[in-house]
MARFI-718407 format. One record per atom (N, C-alpha, C): residue in one letter; x, y, z. Coordinates in steps of 0.2 Angstrom, whole numbers, padded with zeros to 4 digits, always signed. Atoms other than C-alpha are relative to their C-alpha. Last residue first. Layout:
<torkes>
aXYZ;...
</torkes>
This chain:
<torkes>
x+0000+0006+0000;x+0025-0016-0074;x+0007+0001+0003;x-0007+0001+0006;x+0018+0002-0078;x+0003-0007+0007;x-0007+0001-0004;x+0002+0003-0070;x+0005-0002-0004;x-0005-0003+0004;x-0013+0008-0082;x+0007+0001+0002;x-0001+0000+0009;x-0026+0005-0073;x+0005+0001+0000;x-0002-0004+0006;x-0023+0005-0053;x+0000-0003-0005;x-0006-0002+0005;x-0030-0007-0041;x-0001+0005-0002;x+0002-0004+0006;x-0042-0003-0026;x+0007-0002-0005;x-0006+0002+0005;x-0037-0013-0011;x-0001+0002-0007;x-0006+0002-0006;x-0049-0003+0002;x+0007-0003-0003;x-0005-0007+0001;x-0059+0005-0014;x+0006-0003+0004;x-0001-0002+0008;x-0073-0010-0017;x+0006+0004+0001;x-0002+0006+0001;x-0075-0015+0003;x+0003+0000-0007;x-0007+0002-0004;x-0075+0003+0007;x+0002-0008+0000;x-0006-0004+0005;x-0090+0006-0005;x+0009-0002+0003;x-0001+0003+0006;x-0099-0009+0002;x+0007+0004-0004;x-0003+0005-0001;x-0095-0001+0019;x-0001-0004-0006;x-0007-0001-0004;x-0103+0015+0016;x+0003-0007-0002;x-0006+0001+0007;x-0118+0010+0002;x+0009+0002+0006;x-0004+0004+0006;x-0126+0000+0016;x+0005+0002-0005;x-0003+0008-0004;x-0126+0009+0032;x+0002-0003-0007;x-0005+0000+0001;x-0128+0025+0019;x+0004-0006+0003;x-0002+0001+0005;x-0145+0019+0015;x+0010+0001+0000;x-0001+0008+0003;x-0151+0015+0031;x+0005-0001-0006;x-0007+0002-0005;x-0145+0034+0037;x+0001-0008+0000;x-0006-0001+0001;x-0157+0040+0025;x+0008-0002+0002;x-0002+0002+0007;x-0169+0029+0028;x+0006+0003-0003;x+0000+0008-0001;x-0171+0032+0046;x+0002-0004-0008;x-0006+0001-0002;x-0169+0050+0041;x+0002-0004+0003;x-0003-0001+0007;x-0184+0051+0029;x+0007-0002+0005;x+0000+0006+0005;x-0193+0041+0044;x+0003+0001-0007;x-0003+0005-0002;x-0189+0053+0056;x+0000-0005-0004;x-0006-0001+0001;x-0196+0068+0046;x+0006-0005+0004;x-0005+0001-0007;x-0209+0060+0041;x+0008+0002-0001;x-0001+0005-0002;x-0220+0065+0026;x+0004-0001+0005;x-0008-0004-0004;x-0235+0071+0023;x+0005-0005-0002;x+0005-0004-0003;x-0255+0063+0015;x+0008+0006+0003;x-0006-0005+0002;x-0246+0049+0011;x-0002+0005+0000;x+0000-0005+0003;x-0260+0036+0020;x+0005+0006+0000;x-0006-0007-0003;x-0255+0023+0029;x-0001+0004-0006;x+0003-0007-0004;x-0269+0009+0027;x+0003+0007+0002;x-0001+0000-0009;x-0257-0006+0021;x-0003+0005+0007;x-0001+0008-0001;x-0265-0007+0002;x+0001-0001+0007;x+0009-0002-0002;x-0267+0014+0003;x-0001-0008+0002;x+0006-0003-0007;x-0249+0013+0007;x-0005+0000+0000;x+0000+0005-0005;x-0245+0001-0008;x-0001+0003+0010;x+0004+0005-0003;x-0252+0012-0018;x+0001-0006+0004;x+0005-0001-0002;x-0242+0024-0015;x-0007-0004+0000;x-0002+0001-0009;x-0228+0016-0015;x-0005+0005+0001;x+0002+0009-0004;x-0235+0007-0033;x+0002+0003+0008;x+0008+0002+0001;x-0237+0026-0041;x-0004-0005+0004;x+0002+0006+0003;x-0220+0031-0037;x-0005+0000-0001;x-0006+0000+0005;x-0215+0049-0033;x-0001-0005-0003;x+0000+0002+0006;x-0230+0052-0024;x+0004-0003-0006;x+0003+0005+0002;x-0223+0048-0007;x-0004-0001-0007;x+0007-0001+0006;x-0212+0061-0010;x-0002-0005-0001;x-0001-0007+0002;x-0196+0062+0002;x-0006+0003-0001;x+0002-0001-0005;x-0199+0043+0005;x-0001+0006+0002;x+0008+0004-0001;x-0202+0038-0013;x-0001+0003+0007;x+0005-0004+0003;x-0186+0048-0015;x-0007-0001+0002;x-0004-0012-0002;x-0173+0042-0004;x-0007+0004-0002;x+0001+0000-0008;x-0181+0023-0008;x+0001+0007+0004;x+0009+0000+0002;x-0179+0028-0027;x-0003+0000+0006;x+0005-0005+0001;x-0163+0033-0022;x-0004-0001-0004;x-0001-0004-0006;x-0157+0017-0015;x-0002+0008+0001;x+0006+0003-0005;x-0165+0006-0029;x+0002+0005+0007;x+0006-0003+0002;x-0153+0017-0041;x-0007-0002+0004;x+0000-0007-0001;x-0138+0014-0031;x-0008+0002-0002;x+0001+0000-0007;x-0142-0006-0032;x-0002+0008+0001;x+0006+0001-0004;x-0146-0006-0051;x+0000+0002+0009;x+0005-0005+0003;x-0130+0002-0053;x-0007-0001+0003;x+0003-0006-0005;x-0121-0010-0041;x-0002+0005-0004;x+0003+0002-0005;x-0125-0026-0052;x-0001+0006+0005;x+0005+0003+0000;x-0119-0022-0068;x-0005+0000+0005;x+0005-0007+0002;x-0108-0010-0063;x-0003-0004-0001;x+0003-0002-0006;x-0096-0024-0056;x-0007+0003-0001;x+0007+0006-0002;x-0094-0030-0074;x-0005+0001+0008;x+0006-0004+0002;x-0086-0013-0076;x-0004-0006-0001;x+0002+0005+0005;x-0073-0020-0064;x-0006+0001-0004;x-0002+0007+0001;x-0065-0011-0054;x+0002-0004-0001;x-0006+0000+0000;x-0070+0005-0058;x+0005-0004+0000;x-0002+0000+0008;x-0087+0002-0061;x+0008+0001-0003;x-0002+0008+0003;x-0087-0006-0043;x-0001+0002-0007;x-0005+0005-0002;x-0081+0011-0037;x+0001-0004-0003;x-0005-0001+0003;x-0092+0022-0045;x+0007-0003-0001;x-0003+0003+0005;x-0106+0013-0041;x+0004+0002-0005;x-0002+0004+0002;x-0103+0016-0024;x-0001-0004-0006;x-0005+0001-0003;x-0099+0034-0024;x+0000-0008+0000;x-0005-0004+0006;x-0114+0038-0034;x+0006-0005+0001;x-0001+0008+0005;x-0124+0026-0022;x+0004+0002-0007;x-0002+0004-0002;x-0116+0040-0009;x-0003-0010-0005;x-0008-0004-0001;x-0118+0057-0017;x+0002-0008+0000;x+0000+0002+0005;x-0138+0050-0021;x+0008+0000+0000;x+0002+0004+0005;x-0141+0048-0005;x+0003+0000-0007;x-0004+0005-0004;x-0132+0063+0003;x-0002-0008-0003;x-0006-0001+0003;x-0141+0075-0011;x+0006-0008+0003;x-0001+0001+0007;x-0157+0070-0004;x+0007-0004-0005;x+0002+0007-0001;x-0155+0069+0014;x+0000-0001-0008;x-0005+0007-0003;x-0147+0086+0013;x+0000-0006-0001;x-0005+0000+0004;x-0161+0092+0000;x+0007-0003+0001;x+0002+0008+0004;x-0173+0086+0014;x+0004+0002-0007;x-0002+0011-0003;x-0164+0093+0027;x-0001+0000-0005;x-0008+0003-0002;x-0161+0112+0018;x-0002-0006+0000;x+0000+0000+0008;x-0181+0112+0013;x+0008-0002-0002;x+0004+0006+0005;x-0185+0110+0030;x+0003-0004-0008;x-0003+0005-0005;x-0174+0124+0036;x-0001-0006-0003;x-0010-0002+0003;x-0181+0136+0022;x+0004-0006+0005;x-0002+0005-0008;x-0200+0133+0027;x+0006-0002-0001;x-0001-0004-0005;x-0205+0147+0014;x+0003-0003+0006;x-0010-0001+0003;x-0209+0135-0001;x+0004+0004+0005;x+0001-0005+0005;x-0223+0128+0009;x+0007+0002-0001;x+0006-0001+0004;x-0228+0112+0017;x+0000+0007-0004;x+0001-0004-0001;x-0208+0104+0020;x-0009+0001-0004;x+0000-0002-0008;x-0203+0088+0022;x-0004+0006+0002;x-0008-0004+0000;x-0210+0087+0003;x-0002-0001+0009;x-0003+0001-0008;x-0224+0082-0006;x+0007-0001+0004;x-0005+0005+0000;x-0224+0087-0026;x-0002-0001+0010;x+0002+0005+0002;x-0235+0100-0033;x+0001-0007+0005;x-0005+0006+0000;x-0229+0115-0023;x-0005-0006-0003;x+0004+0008-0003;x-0239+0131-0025;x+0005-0004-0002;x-0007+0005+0002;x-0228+0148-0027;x-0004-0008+0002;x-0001+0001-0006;x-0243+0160-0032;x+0005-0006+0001;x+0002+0006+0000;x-0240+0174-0044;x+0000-0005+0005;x+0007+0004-0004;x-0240+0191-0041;x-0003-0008+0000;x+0004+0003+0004;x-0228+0196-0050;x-0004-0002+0003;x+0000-0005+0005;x-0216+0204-0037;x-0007+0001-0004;x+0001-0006-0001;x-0220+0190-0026;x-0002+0005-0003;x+0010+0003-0003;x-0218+0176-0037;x-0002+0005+0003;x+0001+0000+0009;x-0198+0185-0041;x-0009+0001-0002;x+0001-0008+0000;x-0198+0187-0021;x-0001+0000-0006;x+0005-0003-0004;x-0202+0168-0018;x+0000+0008-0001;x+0008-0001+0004;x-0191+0163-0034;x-0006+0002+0006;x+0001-0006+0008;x-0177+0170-0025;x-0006+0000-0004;x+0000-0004+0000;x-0180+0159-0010;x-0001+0006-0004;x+0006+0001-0002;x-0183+0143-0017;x-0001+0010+0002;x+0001-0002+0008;x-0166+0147-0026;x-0008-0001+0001;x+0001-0008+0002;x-0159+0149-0008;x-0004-0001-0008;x+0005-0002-0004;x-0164+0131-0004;x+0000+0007-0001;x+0007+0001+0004;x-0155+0125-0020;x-0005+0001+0006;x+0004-0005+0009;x-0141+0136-0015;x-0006-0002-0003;x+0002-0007-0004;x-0139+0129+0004;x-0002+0004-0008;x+0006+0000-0002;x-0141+0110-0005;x-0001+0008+0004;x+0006+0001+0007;x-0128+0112-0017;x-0004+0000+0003;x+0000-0007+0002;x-0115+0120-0002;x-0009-0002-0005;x+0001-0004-0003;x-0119+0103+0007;x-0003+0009-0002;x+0009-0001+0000;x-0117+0095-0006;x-0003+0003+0005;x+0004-0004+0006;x-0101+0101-0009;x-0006-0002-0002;x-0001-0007+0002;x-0096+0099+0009;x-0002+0003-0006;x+0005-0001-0005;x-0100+0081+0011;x-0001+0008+0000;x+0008+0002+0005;x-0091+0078-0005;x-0004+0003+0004;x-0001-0005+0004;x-0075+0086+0002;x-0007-0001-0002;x+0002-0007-0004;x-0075+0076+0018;x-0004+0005-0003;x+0008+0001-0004;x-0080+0060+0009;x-0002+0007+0001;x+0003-0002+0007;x-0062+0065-0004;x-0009-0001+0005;x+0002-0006+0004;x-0054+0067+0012;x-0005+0000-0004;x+0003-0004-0006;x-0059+0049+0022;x+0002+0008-0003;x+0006-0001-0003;x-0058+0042+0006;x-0001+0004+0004;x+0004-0004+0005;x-0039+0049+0000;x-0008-0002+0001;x+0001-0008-0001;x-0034+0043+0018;x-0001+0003-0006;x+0005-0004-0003;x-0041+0028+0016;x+0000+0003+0000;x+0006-0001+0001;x-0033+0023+0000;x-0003+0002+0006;x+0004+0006-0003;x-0017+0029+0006;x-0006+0000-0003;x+0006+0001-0003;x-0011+0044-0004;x-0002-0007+0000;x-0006+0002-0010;x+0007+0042-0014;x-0006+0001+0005;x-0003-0006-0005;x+0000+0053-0029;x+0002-0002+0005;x-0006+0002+0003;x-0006+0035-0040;x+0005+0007+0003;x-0005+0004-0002;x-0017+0036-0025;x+0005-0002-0002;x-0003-0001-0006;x-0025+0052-0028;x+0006-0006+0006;x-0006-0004+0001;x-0028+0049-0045;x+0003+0001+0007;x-0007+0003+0004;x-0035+0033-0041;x+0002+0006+0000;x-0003+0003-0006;x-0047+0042-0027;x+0006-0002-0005;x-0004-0004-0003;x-0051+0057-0040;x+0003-0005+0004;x-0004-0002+0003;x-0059+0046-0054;x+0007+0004+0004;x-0002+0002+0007;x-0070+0032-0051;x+0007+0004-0002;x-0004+0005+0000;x-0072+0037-0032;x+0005-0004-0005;x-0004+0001-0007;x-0076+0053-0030;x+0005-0005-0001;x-0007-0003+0002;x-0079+0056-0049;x+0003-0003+0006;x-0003+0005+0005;x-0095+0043-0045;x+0006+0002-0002;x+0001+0005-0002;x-0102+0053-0031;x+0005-0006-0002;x-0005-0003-0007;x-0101+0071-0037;x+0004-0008+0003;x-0007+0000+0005;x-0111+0062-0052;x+0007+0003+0003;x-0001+0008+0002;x-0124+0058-0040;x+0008+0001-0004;x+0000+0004-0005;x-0126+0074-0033;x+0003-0007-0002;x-0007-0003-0001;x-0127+0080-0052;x+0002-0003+0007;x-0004+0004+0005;x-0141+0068-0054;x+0007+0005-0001;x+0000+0003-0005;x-0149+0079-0038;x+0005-0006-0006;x-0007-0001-0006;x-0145+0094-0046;x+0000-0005+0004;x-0008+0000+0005;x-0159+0091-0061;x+0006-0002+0005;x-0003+0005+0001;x-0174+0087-0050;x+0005-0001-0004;x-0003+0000-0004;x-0174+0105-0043;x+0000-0008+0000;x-0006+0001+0003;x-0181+0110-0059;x+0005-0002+0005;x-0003+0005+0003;x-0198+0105-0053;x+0007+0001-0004;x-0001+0005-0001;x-0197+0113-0038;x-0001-0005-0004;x-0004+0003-0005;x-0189+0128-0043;x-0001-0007+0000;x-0005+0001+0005;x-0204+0131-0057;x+0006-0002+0003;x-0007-0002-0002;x-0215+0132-0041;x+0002-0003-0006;x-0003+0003-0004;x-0234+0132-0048;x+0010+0002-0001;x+0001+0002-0009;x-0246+0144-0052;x+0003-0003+0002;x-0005+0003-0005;x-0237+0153-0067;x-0004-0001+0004;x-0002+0000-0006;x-0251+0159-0081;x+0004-0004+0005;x+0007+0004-0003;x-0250+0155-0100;x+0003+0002+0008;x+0005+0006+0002;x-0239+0161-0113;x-0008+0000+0002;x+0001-0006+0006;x-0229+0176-0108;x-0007-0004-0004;x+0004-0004-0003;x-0227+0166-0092;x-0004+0007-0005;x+0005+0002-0002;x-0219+0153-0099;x-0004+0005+0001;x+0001+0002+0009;x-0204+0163-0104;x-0008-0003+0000;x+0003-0003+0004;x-0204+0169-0089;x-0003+0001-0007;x+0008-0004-0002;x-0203+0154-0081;x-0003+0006-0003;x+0006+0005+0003;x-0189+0149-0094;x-0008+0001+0004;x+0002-0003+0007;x-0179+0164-0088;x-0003-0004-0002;x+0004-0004-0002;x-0181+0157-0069;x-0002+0005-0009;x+0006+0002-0002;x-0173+0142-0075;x-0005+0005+0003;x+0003+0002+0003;x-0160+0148-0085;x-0009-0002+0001;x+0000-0006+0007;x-0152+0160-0074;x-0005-0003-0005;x+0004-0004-0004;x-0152+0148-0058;x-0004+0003-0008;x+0007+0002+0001;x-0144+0134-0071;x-0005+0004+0004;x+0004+0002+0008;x-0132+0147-0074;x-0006-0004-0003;x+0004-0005+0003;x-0129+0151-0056;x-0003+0002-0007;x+0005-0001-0002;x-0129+0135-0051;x-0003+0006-0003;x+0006+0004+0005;x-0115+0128-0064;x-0007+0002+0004;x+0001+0001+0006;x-0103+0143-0055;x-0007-0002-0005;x+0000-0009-0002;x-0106+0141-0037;x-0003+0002-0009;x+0008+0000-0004;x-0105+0122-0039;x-0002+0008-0003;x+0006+0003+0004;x-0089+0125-0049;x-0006-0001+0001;x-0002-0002+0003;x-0080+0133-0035;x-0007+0000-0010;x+0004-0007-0004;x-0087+0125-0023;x+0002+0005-0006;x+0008+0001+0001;x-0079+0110-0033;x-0005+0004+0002;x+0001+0005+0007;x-0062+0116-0034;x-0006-0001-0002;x-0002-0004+0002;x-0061+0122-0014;x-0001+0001-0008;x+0007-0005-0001;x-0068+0108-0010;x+0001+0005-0003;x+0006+0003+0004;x-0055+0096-0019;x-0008+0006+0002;x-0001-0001+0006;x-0041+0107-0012;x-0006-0002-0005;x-0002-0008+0001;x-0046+0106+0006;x+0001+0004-0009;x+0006-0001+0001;x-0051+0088+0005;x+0000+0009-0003;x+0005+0002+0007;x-0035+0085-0003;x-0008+0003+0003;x-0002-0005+0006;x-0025+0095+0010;x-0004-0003-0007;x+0005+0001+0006;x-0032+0089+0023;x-0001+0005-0006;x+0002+0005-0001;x-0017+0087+0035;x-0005-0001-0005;x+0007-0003+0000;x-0007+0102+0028;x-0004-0007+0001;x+0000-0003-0006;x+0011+0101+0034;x-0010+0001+0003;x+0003-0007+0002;x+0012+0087+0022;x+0000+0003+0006;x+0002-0006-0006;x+0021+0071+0021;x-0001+0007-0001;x-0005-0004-0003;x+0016+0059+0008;x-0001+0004+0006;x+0003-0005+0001;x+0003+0045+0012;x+0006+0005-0001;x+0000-0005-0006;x+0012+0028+0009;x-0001+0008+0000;x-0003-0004+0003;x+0006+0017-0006;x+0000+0004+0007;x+0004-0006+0000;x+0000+0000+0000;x+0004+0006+0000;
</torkes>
């Protein structure tokens, strides 16, 4: 195993990695910010705005989340380890860093709730939510942080694990694709009991009407999913070969 160089800066990958990626977050938001409020108005020349254009464009950032997920492991650990980095100590940074750039991605997709409420304001339009959510109005900014956390965190992490076993072995992917994507369908169905069709009706089948949703039971789920993709991913990464080793 490759011994970590020495540095005076302990977390200098995650530091650099955030650094990087905050960077670029910052950047791709405010573009996709830009676009998506100018397509409301775009709309709006049409045909009356009564619902949150936010929360349906706020399913796009979650497939970036994911892809946050997949560089971690797929692209930046090997690089970090053909640089003399321990595999754990390029996870335990690159985690840090991810945790941090979703983090930032979930305080701007909850500010971006907020901008379009003065925008709606202005215009007089009303911000109605389709969708079921921790939160009951677009106004409930804490709320709307968790369940974007809870979100983004899921999806970071089945990123991360099937970015590994496609790394490994792109047979891997076979198998843990499907898995990640059954983890945030689970992420999601519980976020937004309407999301599926069959989890809804399989609540009206066991009398639990979706009607809200839990905010212990999103974070019993959330914290399920990491139990398993954590230690899977650390089973795939912990001996991680190198491509393209010279002999």
């Amino acid at each position: 195993m490759n011994a970590a160089p020495q540095t005076a800066d302990r977390w200098v990958l995650a530091r650099h990695r955030l650094r990087d990626d905050a960077l670029g977050i910052l950047l791709l938001w405010s573009g996709f910010a830009a676009f998506v409020f100018a397509l409301v108005f775009a709309v709006a020349a049409f045909r009356p705005i009564e619902l949150s254009g936010w929360e349906t464009a706020s399913q796009i950032p979650r497939w970036f989340a994911g892809g946050m997920g997949i560089y971690m492991t797929a692209v930046y650990l090997p690089l970090y380890i053909a640089h003399g980095f321990t595999r754990r100590e390029s996870m335990r940074q690159l985690t840090v860093a991810t945790a941090g750039s979703i983090t930032l991605l979930a305080v701007l997709m909850t500010l971006g709730y907020a901008i379009e409420r003065g925008i709606y304001a202005v215009a007089g339009w009303p911000q109605e939510l389709v969708q079921s959510h921790l939160f009951d109005h677009a106004s409930n900014y804490p709320l709307i942080l968790l369940e974007f956390l809870l979100l983004f965190t899921v999806w970071a992490a089945a990123g991360a694990f099937a970015g590994s076993a496609i790394y490994r072995n792109p047979a891997y992917g076979l198998f843990a694709v499907p898995v990640g994507l059954a983890m945030v369908v689970v992420s999601e169905a519980a976020l937004n009991p309407g999301f599926l069709e069959f989890v809804t009706a399989i609540g009206g089948w066991l009398g639990v009407e979706a009607d809200g949703v839990s905010v212990t039971a999103s974070l019993v789920i959330t914290l399920g999913c990491l139990a398993l993709a954590t230690p899977a991913t650390w089973l795939l990464v912990r001996d991680l070969p190198l491509r393209n080793q010279q002999a």
